[in-house]
C-alpha positions as CSV (number, residue, x, y, z in Angstrom):
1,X,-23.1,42.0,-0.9
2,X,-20.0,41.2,0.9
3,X,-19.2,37.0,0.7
4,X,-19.5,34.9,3.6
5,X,-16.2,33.3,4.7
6,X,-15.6,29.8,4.7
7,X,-15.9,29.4,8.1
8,X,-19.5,31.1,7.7
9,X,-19.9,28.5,4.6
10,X,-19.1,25.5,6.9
11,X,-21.1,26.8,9.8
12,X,-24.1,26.9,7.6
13,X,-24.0,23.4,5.8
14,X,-23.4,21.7,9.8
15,X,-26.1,24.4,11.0
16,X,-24.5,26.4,13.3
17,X,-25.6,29.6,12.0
18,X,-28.6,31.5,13.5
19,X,-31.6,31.8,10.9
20,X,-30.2,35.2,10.8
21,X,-27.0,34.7,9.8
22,X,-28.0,32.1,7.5
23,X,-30.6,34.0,6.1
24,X,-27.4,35.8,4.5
25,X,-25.9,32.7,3.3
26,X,-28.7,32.0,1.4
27,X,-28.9,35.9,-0.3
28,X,-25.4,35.4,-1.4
29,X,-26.1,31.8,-2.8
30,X,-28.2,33.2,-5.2
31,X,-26.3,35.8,-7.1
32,X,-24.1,35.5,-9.9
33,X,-21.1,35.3,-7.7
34,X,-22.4,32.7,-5.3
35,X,-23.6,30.7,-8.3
36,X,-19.6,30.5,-9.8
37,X,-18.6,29.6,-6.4
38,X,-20.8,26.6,-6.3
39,X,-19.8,25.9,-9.9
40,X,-16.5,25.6,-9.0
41,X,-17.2,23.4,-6.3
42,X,-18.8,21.0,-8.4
43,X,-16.3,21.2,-10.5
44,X,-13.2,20.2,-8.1
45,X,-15.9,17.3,-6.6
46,X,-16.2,16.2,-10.3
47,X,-12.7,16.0,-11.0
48,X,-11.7,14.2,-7.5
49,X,-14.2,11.0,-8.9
50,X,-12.5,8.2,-10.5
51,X,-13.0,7.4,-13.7
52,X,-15.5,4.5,-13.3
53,X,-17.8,7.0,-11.1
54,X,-17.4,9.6,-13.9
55,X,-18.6,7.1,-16.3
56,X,-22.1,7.0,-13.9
57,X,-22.3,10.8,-14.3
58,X,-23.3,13.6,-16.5
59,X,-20.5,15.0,-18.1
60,X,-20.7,18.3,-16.7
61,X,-22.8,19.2,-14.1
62,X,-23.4,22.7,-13.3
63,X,-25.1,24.4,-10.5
64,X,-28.0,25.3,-12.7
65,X,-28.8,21.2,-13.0
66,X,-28.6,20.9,-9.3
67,X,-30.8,23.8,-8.7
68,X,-33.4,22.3,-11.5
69,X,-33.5,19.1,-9.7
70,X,-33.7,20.8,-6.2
71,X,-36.6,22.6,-7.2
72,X,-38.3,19.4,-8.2
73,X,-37.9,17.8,-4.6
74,X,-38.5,21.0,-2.9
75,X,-36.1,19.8,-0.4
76,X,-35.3,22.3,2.8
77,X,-32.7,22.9,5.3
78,X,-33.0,21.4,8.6
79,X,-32.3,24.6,10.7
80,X,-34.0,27.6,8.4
81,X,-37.6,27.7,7.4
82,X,-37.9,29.8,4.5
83,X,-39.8,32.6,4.2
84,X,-42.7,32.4,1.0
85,X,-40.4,35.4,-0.8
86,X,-37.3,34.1,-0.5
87,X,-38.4,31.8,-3.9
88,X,-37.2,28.5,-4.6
89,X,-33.9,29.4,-6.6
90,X,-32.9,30.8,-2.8
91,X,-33.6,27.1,-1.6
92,X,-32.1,25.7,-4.3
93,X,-29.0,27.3,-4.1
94,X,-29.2,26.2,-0.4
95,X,-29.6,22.9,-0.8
96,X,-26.6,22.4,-3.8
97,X,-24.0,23.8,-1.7
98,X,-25.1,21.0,1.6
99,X,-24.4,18.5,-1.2
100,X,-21.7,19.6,-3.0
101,X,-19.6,20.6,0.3
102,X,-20.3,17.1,1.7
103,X,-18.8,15.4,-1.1
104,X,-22.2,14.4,-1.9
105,X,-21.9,14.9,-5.5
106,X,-21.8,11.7,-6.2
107,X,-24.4,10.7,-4.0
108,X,-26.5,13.2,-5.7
109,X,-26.0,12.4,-9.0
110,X,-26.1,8.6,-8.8
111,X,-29.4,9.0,-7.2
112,X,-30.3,11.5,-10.1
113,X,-29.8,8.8,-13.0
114,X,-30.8,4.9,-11.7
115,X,-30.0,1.9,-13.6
116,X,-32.0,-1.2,-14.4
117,X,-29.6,-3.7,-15.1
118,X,-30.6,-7.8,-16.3
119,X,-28.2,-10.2,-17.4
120,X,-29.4,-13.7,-18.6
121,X,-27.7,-16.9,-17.8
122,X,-26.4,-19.7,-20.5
123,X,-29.6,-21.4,-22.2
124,X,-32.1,-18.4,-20.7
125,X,-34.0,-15.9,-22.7
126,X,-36.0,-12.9,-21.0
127,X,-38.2,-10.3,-22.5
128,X,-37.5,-6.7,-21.2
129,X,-38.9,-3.5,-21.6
130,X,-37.7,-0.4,-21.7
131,X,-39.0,2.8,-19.9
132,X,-40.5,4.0,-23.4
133,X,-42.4,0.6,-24.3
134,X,-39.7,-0.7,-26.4
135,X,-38.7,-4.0,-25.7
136,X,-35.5,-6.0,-25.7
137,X,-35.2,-10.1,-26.4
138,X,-32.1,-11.5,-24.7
139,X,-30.6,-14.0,-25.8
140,X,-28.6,-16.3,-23.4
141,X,-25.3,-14.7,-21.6
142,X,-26.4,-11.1,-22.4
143,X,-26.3,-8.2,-20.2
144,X,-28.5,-4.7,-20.1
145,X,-27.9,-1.7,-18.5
146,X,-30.4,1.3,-19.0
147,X,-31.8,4.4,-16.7
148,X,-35.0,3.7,-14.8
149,X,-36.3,7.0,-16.4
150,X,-36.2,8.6,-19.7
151,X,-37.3,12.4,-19.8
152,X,-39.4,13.2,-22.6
153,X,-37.4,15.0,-24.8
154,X,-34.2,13.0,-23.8
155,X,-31.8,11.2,-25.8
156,X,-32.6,7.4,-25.1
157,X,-29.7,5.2,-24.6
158,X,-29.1,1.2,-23.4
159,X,-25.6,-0.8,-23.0
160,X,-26.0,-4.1,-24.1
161,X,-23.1,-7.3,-24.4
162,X,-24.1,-10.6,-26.0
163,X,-27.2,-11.5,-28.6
164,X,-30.5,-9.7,-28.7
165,X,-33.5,-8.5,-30.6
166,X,-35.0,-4.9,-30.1
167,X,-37.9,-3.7,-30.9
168,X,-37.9,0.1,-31.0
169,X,-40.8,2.4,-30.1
170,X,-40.4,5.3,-32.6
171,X,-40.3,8.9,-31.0
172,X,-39.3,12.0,-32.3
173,X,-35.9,12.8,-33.9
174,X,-34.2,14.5,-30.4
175,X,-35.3,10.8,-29.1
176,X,-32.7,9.1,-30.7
177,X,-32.6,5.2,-29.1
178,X,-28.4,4.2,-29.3
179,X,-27.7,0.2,-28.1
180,X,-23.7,1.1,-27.1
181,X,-21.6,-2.2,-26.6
182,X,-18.2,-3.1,-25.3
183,X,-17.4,-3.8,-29.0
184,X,-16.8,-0.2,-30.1
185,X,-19.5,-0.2,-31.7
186,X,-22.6,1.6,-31.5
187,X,-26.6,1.6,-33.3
188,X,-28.1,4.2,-33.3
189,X,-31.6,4.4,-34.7
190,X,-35.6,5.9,-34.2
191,X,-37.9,3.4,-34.5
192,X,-37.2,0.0,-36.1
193,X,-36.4,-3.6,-35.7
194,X,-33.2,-5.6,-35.5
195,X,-30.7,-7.7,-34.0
196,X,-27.5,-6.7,-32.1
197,X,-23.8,-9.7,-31.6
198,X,-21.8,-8.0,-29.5
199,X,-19.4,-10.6,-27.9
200,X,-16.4,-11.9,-28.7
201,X,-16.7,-13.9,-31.0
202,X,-18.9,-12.1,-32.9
203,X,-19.9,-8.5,-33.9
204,X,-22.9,-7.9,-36.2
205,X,-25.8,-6.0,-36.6
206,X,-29.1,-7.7,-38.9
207,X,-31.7,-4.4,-39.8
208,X,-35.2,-6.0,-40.2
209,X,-37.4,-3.0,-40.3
210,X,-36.6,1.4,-40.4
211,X,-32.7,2.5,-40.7
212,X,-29.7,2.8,-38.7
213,X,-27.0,4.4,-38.2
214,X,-24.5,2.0,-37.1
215,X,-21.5,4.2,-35.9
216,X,-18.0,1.7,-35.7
217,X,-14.8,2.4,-33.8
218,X,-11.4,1.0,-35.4
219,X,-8.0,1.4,-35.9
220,X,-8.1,3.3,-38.9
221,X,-10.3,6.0,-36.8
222,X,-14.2,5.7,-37.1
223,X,-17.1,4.7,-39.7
224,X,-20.4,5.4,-39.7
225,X,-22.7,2.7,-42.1
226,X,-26.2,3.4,-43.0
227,X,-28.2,0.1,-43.0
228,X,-31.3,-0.4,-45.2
229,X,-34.1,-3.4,-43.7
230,X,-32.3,-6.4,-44.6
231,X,-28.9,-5.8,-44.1
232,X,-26.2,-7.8,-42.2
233,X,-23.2,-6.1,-41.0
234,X,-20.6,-8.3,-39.9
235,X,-17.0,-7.4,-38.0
236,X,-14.4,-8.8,-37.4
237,X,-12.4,-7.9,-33.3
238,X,-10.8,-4.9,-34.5
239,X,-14.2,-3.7,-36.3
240,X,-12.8,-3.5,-39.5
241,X,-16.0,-4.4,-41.7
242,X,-15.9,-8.0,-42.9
243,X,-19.2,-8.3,-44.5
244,X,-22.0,-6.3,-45.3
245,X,-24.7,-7.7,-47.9
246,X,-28.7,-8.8,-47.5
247,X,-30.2,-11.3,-45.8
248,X,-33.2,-12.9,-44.4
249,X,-34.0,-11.1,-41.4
250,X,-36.0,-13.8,-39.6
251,X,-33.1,-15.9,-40.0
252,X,-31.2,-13.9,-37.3
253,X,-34.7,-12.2,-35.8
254,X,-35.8,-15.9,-35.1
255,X,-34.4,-16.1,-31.5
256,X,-37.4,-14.0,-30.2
257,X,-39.7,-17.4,-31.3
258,X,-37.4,-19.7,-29.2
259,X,-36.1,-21.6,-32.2
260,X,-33.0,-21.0,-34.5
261,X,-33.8,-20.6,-38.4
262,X,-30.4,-21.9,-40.6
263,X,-30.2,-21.4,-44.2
264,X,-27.1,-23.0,-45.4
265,X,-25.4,-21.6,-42.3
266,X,-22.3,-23.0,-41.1
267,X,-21.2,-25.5,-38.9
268,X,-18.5,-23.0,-37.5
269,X,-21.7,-20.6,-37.0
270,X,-24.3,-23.1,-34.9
271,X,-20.5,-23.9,-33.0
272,X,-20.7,-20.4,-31.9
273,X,-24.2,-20.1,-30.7
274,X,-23.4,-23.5,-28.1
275,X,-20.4,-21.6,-26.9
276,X,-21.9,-18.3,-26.6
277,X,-25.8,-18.9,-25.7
278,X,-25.7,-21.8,-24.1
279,X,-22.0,-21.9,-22.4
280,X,-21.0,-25.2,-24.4
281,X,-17.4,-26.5,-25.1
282,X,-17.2,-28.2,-28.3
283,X,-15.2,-30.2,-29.4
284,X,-14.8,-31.7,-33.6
285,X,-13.0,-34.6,-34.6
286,X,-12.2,-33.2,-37.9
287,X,-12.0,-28.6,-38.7
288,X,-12.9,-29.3,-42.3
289,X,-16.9,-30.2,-41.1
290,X,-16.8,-26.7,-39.6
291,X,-17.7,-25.3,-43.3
292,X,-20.2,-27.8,-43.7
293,X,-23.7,-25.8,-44.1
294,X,-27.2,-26.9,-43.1
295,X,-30.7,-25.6,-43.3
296,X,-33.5,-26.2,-41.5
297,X,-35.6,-25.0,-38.1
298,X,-34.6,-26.2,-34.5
299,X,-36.8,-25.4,-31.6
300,X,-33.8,-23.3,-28.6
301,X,-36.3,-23.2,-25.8
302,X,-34.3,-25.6,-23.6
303,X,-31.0,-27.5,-24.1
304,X,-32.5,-30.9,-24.8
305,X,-34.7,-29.7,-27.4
306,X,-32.2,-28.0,-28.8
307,X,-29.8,-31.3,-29.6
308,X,-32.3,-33.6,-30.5
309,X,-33.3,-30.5,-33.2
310,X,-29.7,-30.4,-33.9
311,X,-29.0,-34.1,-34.1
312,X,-32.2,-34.4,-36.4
313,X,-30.6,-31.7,-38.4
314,X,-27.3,-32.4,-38.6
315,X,-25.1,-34.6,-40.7
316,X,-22.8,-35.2,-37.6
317,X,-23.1,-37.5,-34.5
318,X,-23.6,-35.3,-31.4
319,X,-22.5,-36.4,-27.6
320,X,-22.6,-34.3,-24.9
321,X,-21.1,-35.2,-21.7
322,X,-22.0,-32.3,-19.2
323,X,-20.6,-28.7,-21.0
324,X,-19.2,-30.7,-23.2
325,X,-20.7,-31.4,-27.1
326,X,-18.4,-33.5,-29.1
327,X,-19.1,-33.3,-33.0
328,X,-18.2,-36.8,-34.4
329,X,-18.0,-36.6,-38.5
């Protein structure tokens, strides 16, 4: 079967072609040949994206995942009607090429995968679940991104930035669940329970129930650390591993209850959690109190009762004036 010239090609996608002619179109479309043309369309649309768009996509799109997709919507030119035995690969095929030679590849494909993205504002918390019943606590100033749609044998994956607690529906092993964060670090796990810092100030990973797999990018190239239910992983802002060692999980898992849980923890440490959660500047009159450590149980559902817990707690006199705490020794 002799190929149709580009003009033909052109005059097809605008409609311009008789049903006849593009009746012939169609027959080429879906042979081998007609198939590696399309490829290579996709392929110099895919390489014309920026970066950031390519970031959106699949990383390699071939004809045959427009054509499963175009089956799905059973979409059909404007101009032809098909005949029953022309078979939907024939449509298909049809249908690619209109949106590949339109430059709609990328409309295509960012309609293909849809985000849901929530971000929570200093002193806010929201519960958020995931397409497979797993749910997400945010903590204040956290962000997640995640596709509207998981298929049921696909890899599940969220972005996340800031403090939260996940609570993983177990699936089967192609089902992996991986949190990736702007850190360089990624957890990637079944089922299980745990708690995710990415900021910062802060990078740390707290397993309360199953395993991970927490895979770490540094200079020295990259780590993976299995974690057993109880471990903290702790690293510093080039991921080198500072700390890992057990813990009390509900200590860090607490957040989820709307109230912070300290045992022996820090000054420096509840510091961090005003800057970072609630969007607090804070200000000491003396560094050495930052190593001072407390225990005890604060309520975090609002501001307020989170100082007077704090000021309760605390061996320190607390003022806040607007954004600003002052720790007074």
């Amino acid at each position: 079967m002799n190929r149709p010239t580009e003009e033909q090609l052109s005059d097809y996608v605008n409609n311009h072609l008789s049903p006849k002619d593009a009746k012939k179109v169609l027959e080429w479309l879906s042979t081998s040949d007609g198939q590696a043309y399309l490829n290579q369309r996709l392929e110099a649309d895919f390489a014309a994206l920026d970066q950031g768009q390519k970031t959106l996509l699949k990383p390699k799109v071939t004809a045959d995942d427009i054509l499963r997709s175009a089956e799905s919507q059973q979409k059909q030119p404007a101009m032809v009607k098909q005949p029953p035995k022309w078979g939907v690969a024939r449509l298909a095929a049809s249908v690619a090429l209109i949106v590949a030679m339109l430059g709609g590849l990328i409309y295509f494909l960012t309609g293909w995968t849809t985000y849901e993205e929530y971000q929570t504002a200093f002193a806010e918390s929201a519960d958020v679940r995931l397409p497979d019943g797993s749910i997400v606590h945010m903590s204040g100033n956290s962000k997640l991104k995640f596709a509207k749609e998981w298929g049921k044998d696909e890899a599940r994956e969220v972005w996340f930035e800031g403090e939260g607690y996940f609570d993983v529906v177990k699936k089967q092993a192609a089902n992996k669940f991986t949190v990736k964060t702007p850190r360089n670090f990624d957890v990637q796990v079944l089922g299980t329970t745990f708690t995710v810092t990415a900021r910062e100030s802060a990078s740390r990973v707290v397993l309360e129930t199953g395993a991970i797999a927490l895979h770490v990018a540094n200079d020295s190239g990259a780590d993976q650390i299995m974690m057993a239910p109880g471990d903290l992983v702790e690293m510093d802002q080039t991921n080198d591993l500072l700390i890992k060692k057990e813990v009390r999980p509900e200590i860090y898992t607490s957040r989820k209850d709307d109230k912070l849980v300290f045992d022996k923890t820090p000054l420096k440490e509840i510091t961090r959690i005003l800057k970072d959660d609630y969007g607090f500047t804070v200000v000491v009159n003396d560094s050495e109190i930052l190593e001072e450590k407390f225990t005890g149980v604060v309520p975090s559902k609002d501001v307020e009762t989170l100082l007077a817990g704090l000021r309760s707690l605390l061996d320190v006199k607390i003022i806040r004036d607007k954004n600003i705490i002052k720790l007074i020794h």
